[in-house]
C-alpha positions in Angstrom: 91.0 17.5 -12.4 91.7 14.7 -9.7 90.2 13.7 -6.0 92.1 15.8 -4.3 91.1 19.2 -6.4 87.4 18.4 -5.3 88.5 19.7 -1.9 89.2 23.4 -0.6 90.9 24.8 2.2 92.6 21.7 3.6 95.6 22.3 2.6 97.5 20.7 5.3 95.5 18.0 5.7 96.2 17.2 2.1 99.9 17.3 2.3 99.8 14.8 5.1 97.9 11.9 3.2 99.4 12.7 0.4 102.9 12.0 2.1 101.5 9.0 3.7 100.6 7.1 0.6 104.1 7.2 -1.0 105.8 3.8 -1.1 108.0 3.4 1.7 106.7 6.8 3.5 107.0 6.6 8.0 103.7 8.7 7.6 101.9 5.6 6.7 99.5 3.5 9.0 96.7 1.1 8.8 93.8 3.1 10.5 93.3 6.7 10.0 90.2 8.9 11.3 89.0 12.2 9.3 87.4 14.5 11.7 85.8 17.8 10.8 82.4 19.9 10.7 79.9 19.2 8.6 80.7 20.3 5.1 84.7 20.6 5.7 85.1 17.8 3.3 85.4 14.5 5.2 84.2 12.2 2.7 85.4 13.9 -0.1 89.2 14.0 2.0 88.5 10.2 2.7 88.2 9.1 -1.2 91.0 11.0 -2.4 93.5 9.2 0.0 91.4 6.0 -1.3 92.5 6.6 -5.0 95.7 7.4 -4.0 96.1 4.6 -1.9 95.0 2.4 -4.8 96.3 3.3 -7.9 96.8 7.6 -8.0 94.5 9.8 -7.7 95.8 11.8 -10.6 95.3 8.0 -12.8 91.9 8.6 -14.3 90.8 4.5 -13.8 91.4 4.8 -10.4 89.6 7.4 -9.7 86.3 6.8 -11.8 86.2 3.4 -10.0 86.6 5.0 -6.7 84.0 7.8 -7.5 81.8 4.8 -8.6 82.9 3.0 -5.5 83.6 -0.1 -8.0 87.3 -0.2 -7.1 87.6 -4.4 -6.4 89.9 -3.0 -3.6 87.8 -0.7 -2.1 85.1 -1.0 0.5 82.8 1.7 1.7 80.0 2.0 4.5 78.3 4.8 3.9 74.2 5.0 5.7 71.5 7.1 5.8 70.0 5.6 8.6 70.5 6.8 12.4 72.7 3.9 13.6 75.5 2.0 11.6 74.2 -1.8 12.0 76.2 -4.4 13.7 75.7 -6.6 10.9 77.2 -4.3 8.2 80.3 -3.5 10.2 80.7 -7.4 10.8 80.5 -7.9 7.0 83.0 -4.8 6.6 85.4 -6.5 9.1 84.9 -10.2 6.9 85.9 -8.3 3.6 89.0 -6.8 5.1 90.5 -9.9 5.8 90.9 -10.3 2.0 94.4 -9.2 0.3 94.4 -6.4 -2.3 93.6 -7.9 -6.0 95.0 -5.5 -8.0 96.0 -2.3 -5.7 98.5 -2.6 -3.5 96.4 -1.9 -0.4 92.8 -2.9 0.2 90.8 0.1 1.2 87.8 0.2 3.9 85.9 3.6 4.0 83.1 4.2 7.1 81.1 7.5 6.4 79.7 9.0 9.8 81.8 6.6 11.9 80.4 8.0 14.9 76.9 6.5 14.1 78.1 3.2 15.8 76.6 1.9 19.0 80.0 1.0 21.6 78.4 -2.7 21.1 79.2 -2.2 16.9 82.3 -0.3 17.7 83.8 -3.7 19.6 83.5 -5.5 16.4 85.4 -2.6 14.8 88.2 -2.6 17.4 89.0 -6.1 17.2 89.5 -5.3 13.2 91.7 -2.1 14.2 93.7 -4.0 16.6 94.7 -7.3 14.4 94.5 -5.8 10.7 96.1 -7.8 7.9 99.6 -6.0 6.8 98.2 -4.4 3.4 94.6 -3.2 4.6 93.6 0.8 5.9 90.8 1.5 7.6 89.2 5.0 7.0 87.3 6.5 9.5 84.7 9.8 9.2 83.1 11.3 12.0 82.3 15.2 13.0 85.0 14.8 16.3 87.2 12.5 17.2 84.7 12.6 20.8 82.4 10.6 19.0 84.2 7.7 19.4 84.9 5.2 21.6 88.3 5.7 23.5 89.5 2.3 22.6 89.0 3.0 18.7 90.7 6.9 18.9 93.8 5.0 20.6 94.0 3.3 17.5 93.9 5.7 14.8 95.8 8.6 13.1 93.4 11.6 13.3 93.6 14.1 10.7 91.7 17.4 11.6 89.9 19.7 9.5 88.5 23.0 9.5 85.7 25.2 8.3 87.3 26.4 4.8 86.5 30.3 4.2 83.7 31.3 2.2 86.1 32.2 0.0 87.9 28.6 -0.7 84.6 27.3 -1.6 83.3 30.3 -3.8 86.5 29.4 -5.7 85.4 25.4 -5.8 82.6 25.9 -7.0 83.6 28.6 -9.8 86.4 25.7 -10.5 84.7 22.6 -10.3 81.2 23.4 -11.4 81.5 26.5 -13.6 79.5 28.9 -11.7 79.4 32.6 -12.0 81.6 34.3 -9.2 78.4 36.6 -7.2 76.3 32.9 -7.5 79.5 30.8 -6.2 80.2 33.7 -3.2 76.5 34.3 -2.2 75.8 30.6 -2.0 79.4 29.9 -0.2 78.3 32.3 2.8 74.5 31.5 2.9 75.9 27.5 3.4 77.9 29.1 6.0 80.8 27.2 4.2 79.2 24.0 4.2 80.9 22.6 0.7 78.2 20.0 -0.1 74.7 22.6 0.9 77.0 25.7 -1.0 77.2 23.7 -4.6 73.1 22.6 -3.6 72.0 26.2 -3.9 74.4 27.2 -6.5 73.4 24.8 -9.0 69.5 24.5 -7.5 67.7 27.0 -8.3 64.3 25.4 -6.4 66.9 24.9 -3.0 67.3 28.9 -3.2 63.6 29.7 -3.2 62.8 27.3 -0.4 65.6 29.1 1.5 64.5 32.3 0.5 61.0 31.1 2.2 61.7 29.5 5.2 63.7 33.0 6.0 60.3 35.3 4.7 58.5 32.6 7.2 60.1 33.4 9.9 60.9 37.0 9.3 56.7 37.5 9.2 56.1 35.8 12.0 54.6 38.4 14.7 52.1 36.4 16.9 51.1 33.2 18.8 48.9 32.1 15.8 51.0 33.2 13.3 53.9 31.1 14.7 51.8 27.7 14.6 50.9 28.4 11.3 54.4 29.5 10.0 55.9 25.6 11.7 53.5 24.2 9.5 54.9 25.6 6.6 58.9 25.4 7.8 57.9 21.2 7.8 56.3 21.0 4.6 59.2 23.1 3.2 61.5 21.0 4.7 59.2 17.5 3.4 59.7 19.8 0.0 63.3 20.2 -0.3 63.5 16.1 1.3 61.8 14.9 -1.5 63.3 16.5 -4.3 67.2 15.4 -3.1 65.7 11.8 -3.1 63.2 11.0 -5.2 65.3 10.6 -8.4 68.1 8.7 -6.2 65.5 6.3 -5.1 64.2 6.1 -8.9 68.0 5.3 -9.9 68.7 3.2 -6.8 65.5 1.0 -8.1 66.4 0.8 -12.0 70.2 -0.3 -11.0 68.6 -3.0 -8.9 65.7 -4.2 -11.1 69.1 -4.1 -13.7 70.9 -6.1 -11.7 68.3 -9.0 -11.5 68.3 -9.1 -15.1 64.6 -7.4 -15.1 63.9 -4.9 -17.8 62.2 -1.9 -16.9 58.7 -1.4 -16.3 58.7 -5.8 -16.2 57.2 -7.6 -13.7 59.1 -8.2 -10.1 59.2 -12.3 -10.2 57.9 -13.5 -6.7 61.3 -15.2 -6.1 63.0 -11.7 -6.2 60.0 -9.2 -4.5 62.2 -9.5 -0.9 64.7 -7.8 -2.6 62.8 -5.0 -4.0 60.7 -4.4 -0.8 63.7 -4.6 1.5 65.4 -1.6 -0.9 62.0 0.3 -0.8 62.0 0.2 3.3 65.4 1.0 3.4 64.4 4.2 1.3 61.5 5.0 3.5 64.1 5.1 6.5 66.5 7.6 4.7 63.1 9.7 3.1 62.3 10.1 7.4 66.0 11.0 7.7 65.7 13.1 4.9 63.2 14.7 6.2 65.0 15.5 9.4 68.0 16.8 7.9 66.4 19.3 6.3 64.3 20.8 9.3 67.8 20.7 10.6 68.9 22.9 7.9 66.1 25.1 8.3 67.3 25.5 11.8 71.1 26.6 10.8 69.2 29.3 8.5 67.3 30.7 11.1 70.2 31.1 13.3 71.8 32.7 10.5 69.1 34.8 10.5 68.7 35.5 14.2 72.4 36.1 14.2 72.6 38.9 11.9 69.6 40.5 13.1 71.9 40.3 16.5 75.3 41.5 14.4 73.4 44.7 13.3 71.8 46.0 16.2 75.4 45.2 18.1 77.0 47.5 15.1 79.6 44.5 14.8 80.8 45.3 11.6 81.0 41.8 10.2 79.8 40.0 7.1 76.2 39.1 7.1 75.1 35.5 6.2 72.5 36.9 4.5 73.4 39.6 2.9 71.2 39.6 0.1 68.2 40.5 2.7 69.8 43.5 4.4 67.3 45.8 3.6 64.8 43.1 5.5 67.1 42.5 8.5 68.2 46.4 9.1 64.5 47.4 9.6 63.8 43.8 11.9 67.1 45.4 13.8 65.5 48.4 14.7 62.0 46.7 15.2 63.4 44.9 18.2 66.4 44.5 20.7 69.4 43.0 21.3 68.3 40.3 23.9 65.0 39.8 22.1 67.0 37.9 19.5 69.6 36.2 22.1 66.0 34.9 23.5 65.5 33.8 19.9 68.6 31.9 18.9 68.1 29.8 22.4 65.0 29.4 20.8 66.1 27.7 18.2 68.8 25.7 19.8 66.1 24.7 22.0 64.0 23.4 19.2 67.4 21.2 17.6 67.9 19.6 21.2 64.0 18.4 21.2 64.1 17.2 17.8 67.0 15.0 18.6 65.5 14.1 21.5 62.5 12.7 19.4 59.7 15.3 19.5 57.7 15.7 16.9 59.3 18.5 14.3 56.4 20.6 13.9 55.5 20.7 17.8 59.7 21.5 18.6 59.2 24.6 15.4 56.3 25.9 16.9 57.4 26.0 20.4 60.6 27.5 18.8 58.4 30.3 16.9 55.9 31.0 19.7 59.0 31.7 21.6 60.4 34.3 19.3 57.5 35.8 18.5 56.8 36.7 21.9 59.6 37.6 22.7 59.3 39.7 19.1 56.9 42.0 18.8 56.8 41.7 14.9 59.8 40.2 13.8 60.9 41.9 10.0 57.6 44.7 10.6 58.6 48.6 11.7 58.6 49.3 15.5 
């Protein structure tokens, strides 16, 4: 299997990069920008053209050092915080000046791309604009929007799409060996997101929290109810936050402690604790992000849920999201009406706009379930 089989649905967008990195190929240029939704594949696009770029992405080196991101001519900025730092892009930009040592190109990868301040995005620019002859820039962001105008002027884009729930029920039957009903239910309830669909394939845990935040909502049916329920939805979210990254962090830890030549469980020398406590805050700041994300992803499943409540009482005739809880949704679907839950899913994007806008989560979820519940009678009870 090589890079590019780890993607689905992208057909096109494959055939172009692919094109690109032959010797000699008119396709090629020195700054190119993936765009897409979350979970089309960005990343995932972004290091296959890297292998192929630097050695073949069918040569099984290359692409173990790029999966490693240990490729001497690859760079990569990839952060978990909110904002990409001026200081790491001005270290990216010092690095590409170098020539390739052993690839023919030299490689620089920026994950969420769109996290730059315009201030950041200047040093960037300056990069884009003069670049040494054998370096390429590749840029990741959601929309090509996102962006400062000066920087999209200056890069191929390459678009993406949603891939069908079907292209990534096949991935994961292909890539990660699981059992076609598994792979298809957990394709459509990720909504085809490739990265959250192999999560609650291969996560057994991650399918019960989902299964809960959806009973959660589903049960609330009153004012008190609801402030109780966004408690819950949090520390479900805090749940499923701390089980992606507490063994990174543990990993993250022994590679550095490894890498000062400190054996495990030995004692930090003084000289070196600024290391170890500046890796432990930046692991607090991704554990808050973390956290974040995945009241964020309870959010998407509540509109899910809202929205097939809403596809059944409109007699739509389409595929539920989740279908695995029809029974549940048919009898919320005659429990209430039609603009009851179009009040509901504004609701919810309601509560995503707050949160971004730095309200607490739990205040932003209870607003958000006070406001279906009213508007609800008893959301998932009989009329």
């Amino acid at each position: 299997m090589t890079a590019w089989d780890e993607l689905t649905g992208q057909d096109d967008a494959i055939a172009l990069l692919r094109d690109a990195a032959r010797e000699g190929s008119e396709a090629m240029t020195h700054s190119w920008l993936i765009t897409g939704p979350p979970g089309s594949g960005r990343s995932n696009l972004a290091y296959a053209f890297a292998a192929e770029l630097l050695g073949g992405a069918d040569d099984a080196r290359t692409a173990a050092q790029v999966a490693a991101r240990s490729h001497p001519d690859l760079a990569v900025l990839a952060t978990d915080r909110v904002i990409i730092s001026i200081d790491e892009v001005r270290h990216l930009v010092s690095q590409s000046q170098f020539s390739p040592s052993v690839a023919a190109y030299r490689v620089i990868v920026i994950e969420d791309a769109d996290r730059m301040t315009e201030r950041t995005s200047n040093v960037l620019l300056k990069a884009l604009e003069e670049p040494p002859p054998r370096t390429v820039w590749i840029l990741c962001a959601p929309n090509a929007a996102d962006l400062i105008p000066t920087i999209r002027s200056r890069v191929r884009t390459v678009r993406l799409r949603v891939p069908t729930v079907a292209d990534v029920a096949a991935l994961l039957e292909r890539r990660d060996g699981v059992p076609t009903p598994l792979a298809e239910r957990a394709a459509r309830e990720a909504q085809s997101h490739i990265g959250m669909a192999h999560r609650l394939a291969t996560d057994q845990d991650a399918r019960e929290r989902r299964a809960r935040s959806l009973e959660i909502a589903l049960a609330v049916g009153s004012v008190s109810q609801a402030v109780l329920a966004a408690e819950r939805l949090v520390a479900l979210a805090t749940d499923d936050a701390k089980a992606l990254t507490i063994e990174r962090d543990q990993l993250e830890r022994e590679a550095a402690l490894r890498s000062l030549g400190i054996e495990p469980g030995g004692t930090v020398p003084p000289a070196l604790r600024a290391q170890i406590k500046a890796l432990e805050e930046d692991q607090k700041r991704r554990a808050t992000r973390s956290v974040r994300d995945g009241i964020d992803r309870v959010l998407v499943d509540l509109t899910s849920l809202y929205r097939d409540v809403l596809t059944l009482q409109l007699g739509a005739g389409v595929e539920l999201v989740n279908e695995a809880i029809r029974e549940r949704l048919e009898q919320t679907a005659r429990a209430s009406r039609p603009e009851q839950m179009l009040a509901a899913l504004d609701a919810v994007a309601t509560a995503r706009r707050r949160i971004e806008g730095n309200m607490p989560p739990a205040m932003a979820l209870e607003a958000m379930l006070i406001t279906a519940s009213g508007r609800v009678p008893a959301l998932g009870s009989p009329a």
